[in-house]
PLY file of the C-alpha trace (Angstrom):
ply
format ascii 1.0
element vertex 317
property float x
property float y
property float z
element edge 316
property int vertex1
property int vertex2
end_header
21.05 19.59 -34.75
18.69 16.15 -35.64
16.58 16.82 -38.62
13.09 17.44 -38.51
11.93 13.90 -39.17
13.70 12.59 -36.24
12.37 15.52 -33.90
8.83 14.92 -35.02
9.02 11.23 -34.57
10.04 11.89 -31.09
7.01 14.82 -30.24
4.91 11.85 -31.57
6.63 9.61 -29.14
6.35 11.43 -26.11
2.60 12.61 -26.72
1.62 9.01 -27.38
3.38 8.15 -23.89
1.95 10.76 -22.29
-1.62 9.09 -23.29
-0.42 6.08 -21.18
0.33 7.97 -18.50
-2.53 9.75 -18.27
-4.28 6.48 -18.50
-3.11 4.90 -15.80
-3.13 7.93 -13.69
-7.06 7.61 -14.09
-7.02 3.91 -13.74
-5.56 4.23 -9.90
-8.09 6.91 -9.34
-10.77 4.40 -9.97
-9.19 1.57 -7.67
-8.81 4.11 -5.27
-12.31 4.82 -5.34
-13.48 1.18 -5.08
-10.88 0.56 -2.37
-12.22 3.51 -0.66
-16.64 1.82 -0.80
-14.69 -1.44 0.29
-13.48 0.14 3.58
-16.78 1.50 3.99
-18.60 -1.97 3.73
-16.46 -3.60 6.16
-16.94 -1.06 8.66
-20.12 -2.43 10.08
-18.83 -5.54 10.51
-16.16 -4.30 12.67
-17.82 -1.70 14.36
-20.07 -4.38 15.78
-17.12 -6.75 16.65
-15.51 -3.53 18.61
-18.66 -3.19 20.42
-18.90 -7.11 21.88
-15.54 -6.71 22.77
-16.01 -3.52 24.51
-19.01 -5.21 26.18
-16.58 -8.61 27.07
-14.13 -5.98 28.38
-16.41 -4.27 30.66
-17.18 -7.99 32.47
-13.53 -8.87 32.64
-10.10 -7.60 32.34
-8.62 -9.26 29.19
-4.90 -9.46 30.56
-6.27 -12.28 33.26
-7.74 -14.05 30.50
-7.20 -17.55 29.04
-6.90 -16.29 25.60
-3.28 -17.74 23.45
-3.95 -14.88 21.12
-3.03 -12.36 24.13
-0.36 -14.23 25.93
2.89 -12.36 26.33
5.95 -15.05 26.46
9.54 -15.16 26.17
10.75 -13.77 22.30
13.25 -15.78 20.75
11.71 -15.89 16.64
9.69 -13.09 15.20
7.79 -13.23 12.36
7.71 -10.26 9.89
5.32 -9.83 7.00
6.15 -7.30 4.42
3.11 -6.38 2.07
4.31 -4.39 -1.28
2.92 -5.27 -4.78
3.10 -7.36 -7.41
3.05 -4.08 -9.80
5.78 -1.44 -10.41
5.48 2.33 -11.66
4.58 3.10 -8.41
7.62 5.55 -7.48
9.45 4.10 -4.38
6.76 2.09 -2.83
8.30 -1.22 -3.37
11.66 0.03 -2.63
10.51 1.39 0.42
8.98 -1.43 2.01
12.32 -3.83 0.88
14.43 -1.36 2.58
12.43 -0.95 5.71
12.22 -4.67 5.85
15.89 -5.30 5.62
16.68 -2.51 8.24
14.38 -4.19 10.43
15.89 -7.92 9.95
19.15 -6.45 11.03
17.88 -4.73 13.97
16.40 -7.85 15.39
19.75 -10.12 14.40
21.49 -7.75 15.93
19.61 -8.26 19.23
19.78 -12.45 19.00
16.47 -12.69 17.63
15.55 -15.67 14.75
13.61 -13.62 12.02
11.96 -15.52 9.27
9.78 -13.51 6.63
6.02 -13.75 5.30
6.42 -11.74 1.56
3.20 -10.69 0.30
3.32 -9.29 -2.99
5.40 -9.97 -5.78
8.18 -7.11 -5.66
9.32 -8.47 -1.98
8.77 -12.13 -3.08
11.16 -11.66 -5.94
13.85 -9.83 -3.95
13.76 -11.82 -1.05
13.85 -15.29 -3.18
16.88 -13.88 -4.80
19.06 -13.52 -2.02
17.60 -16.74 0.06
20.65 -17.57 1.26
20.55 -14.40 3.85
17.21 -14.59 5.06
14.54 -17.05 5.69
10.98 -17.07 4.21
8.37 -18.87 5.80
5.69 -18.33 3.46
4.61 -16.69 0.28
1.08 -15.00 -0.60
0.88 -13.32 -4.62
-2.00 -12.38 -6.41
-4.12 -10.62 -4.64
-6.88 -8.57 -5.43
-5.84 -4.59 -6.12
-8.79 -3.81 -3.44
-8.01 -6.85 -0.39
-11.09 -9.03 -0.40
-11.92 -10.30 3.30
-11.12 -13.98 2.74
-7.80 -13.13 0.96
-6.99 -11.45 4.88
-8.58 -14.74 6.50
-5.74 -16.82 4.46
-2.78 -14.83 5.36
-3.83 -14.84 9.16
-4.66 -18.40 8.96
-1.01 -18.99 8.26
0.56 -16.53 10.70
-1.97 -17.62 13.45
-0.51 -21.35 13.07
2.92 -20.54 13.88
2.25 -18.31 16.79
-0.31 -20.96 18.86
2.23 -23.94 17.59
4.98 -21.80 18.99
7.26 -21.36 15.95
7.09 -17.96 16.29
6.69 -15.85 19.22
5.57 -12.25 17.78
4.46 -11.34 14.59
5.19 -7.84 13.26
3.74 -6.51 10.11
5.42 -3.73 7.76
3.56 -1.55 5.64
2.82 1.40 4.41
0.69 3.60 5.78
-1.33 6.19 4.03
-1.41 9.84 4.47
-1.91 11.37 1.72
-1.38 11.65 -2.61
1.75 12.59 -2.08
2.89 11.60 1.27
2.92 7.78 2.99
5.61 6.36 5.25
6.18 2.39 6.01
5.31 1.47 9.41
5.92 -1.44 11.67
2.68 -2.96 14.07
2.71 -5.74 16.22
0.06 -8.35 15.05
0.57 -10.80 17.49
0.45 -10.99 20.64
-2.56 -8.79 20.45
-2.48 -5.56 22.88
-4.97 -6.07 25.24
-5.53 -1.98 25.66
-5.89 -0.97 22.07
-8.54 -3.86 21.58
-11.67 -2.18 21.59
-11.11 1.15 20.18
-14.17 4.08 19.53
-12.66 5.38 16.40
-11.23 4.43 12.96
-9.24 5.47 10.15
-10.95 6.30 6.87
-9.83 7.92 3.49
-11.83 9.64 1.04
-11.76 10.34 -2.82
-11.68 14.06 -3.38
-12.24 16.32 -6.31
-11.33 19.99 -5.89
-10.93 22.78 -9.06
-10.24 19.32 -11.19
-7.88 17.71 -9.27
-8.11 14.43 -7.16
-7.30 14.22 -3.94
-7.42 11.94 -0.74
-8.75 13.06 2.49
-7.95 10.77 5.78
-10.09 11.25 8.43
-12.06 9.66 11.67
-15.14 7.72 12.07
-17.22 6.99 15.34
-18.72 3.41 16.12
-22.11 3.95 14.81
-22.91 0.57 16.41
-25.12 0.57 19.46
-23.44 -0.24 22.35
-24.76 -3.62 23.37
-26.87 -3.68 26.94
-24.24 -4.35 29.85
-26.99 -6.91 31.27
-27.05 -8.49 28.29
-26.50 -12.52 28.92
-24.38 -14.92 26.84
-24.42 -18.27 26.73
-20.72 -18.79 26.49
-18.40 -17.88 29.66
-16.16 -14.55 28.93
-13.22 -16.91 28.00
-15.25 -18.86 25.37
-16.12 -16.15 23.65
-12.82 -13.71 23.69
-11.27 -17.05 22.14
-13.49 -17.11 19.43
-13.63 -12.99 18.26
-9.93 -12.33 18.42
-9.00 -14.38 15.30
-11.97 -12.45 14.00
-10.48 -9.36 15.36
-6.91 -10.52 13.80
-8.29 -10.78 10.30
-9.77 -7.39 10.61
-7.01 -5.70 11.82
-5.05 -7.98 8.92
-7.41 -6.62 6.45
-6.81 -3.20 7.75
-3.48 -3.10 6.67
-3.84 -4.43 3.55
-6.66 -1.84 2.38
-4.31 0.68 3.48
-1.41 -0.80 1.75
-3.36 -0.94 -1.37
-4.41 2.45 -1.27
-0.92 3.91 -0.70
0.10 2.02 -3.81
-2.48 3.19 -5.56
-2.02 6.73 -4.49
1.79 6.02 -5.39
0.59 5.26 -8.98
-1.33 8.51 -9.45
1.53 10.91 -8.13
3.98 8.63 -9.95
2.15 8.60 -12.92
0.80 12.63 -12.70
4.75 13.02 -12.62
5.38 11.48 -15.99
2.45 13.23 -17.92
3.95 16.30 -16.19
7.57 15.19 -17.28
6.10 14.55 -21.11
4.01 17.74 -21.82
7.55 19.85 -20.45
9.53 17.60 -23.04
7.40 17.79 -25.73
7.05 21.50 -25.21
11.18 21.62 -25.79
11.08 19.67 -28.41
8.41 21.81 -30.40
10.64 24.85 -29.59
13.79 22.69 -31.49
11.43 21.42 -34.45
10.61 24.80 -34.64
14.19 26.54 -34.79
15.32 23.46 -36.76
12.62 24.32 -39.45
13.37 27.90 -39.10
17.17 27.13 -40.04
16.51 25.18 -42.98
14.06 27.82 -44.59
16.62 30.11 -43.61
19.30 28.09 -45.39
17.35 27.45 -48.19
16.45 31.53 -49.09
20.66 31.87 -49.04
21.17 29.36 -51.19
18.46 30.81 -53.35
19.72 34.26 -53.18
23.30 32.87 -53.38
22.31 31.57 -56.58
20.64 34.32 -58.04
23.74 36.31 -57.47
25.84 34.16 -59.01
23.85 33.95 -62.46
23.76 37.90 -62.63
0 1
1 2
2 3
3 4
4 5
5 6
6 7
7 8
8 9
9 10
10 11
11 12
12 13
13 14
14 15
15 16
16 17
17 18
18 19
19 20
20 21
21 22
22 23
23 24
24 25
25 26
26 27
27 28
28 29
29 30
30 31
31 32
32 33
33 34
34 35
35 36
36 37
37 38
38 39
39 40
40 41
41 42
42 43
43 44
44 45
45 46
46 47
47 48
48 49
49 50
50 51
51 52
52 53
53 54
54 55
55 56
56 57
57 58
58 59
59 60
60 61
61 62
62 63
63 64
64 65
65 66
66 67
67 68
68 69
69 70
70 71
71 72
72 73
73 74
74 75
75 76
76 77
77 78
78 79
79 80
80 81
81 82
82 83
83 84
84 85
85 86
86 87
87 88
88 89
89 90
90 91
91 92
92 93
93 94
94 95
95 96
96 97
97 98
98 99
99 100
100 101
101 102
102 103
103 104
104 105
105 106
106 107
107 108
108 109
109 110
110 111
111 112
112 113
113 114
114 115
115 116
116 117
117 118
118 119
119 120
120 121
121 122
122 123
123 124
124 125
125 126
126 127
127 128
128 129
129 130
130 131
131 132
132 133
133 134
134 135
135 136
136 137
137 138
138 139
139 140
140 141
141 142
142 143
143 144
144 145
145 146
146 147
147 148
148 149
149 150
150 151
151 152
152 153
153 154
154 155
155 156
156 157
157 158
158 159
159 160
160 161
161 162
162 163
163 164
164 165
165 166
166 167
167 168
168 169
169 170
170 171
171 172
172 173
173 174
174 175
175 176
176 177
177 178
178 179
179 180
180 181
181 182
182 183
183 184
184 185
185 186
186 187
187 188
188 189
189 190
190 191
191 192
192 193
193 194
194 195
195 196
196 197
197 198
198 199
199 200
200 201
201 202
202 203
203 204
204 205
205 206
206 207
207 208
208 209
209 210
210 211
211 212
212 213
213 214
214 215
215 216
216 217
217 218
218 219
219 220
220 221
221 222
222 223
223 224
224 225
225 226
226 227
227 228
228 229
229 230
230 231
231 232
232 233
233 234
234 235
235 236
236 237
237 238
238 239
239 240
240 241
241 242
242 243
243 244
244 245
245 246
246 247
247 248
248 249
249 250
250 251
251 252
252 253
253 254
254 255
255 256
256 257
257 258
258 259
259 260
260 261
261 262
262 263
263 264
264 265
265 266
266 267
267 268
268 269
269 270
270 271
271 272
272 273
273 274
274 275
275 276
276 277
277 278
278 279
279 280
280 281
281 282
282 283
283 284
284 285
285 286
286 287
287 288
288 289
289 290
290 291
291 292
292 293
293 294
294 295
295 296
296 297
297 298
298 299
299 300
300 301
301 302
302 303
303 304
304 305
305 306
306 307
307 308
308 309
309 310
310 311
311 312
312 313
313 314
314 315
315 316
């Protein structure tokens, strides 16, 4: 059995690693929170790009129009963006996305596609970059924000809209992962580009909440109307239908870009709290068992020490 200085070097160990834990655990709670208020400030914005695009919808039917962003040609190169982090003790978030990514790669080799890759994030960059010779990476994007600022989504769709109107790509998928819950998110694949003329202008949204219940945090998901007017159907603009659709879907792109990316984020984030909940969990159980040893190690060496003192005593009388 170790000897009591080494077991209570150890308690001390663990209880000073269970601070960390705990730490960070309360650390992700608060991005969570702020990524939550920034979905909730970019809401008006897009509710009020929905609407004009209902109202543009109503006037015309979007798969006649001239718009690049909605053409639907011939696929022979896709383009797929994986988002992970650039952070780890996060459970298997990274690792999920990788692995999702790489399934998908194959699929679309295996059906005579070209696939090149758009990492963002640091864990995909540095897998990807290490085996270069398999697959090819068009472009890299590290260093973003924890909570996805608006103009970090405008420079990521910048790129990806330049290869599909130049023709170097023909669709653009984007893999990430999609948030449920604390405990539960999956990684999902979306088509960025072409854009879906039916799922355009849509009347509800995705949200997610930050939850306290008996002392415990928790994430609610949820749906939120338009609370945007709907604009006047007589209402006159100065630019024909075309004009106009050709100017609001790279908007609409960089919101639905942005989209992802919040949600991204708070999966992570959410990733971090279970993952690190799980290690304070993991260090109170161990430094519970290793009181209980300190405490029958302790116990056998007073033990041993009355028999030696009795053992003693008997031999002197």
């Amino acid at each position: 059995m170790a000897n009591l200085k080494d077991i209570r070097d150890r308690i001390g160990s663990v209880k000073n690693t269970r601070k960390i834990t705990e730490a960070m655990r309360l650390v992700a709670a608060a991005k969570v929170r702020r990524a939550q208020e920034q979905v909730l400030r970019s809401r008006p914005f897009a509710d009020r790009l929905a609407r004009v695009l209902e109202n543009l919808q109503s006037r015309m039917r979007f798969e006649d129009a001239d718009a690049p962003l909605l053409e639907q040609r011939d696929v022979a190169t896709i383009t797929l963006m994986a988002v992970t982090g650039d952070r780890g003790l996060c459970g298997g978030y990274n690792a999920n996305i990788i692995k999702r990514t790489e399934q998908r790669v194959a699929e679309l080799k295996g059906q005579g596609y070209a696939v090149d890759l758009v990492l963002i994030g640091r864990k995909a960059i540095t897998y990807f970059q290490n085996r270069a010779s398999q697959y090819t990476i068009r472009a890299t994007f590290t260093g973003l924000e924890q909570v996805p600022k608006a103009s970090e989504a405008m420079g990521i769709a910048n790129e990806v809209l330049a290869e599909f109107l130049t023709g170097t790509t023909d669709r653009v998928e984007i893999i990430f992962t999609k948030f449920i819950n604390l405990v539960s998110s999956k990684p999902v694949i979306q088509t960025l580009l072409p854009l879906d003329p039916q799922g355009i202008a849509i009347p509800e949204d995705e949200i997610f909440r930050l939850t306290t219940r008996d002392g415990q945090l928790g994430v609610e998901v949820g749906t939120a109307a338009n609370e945007q007017p709907r604009l006047p159907s007589d209402i006159v603009f100065e630019q024909s239908p075309d004009q106009l659709l050709n100017a609001l879907l790279p908007l609409y792109l960089e919101n639905q870009l942005l989209r992802s990316l919040q949600e991204a984020a708070a999966s992570e984030l959410a990733s971090r709290m279970t993952a690190m909940n799980n290690a304070s969990d993991n260090a109170k159980a161990l430094a519970k068992t290793l009181t209980l040893d300190y405490n029958k190690a302790r116990q056998a060496a007073i033990t041993q020490e009355i028999l030696e003192v009795v053992g003693g005593a008997a031999a002197m009388a």
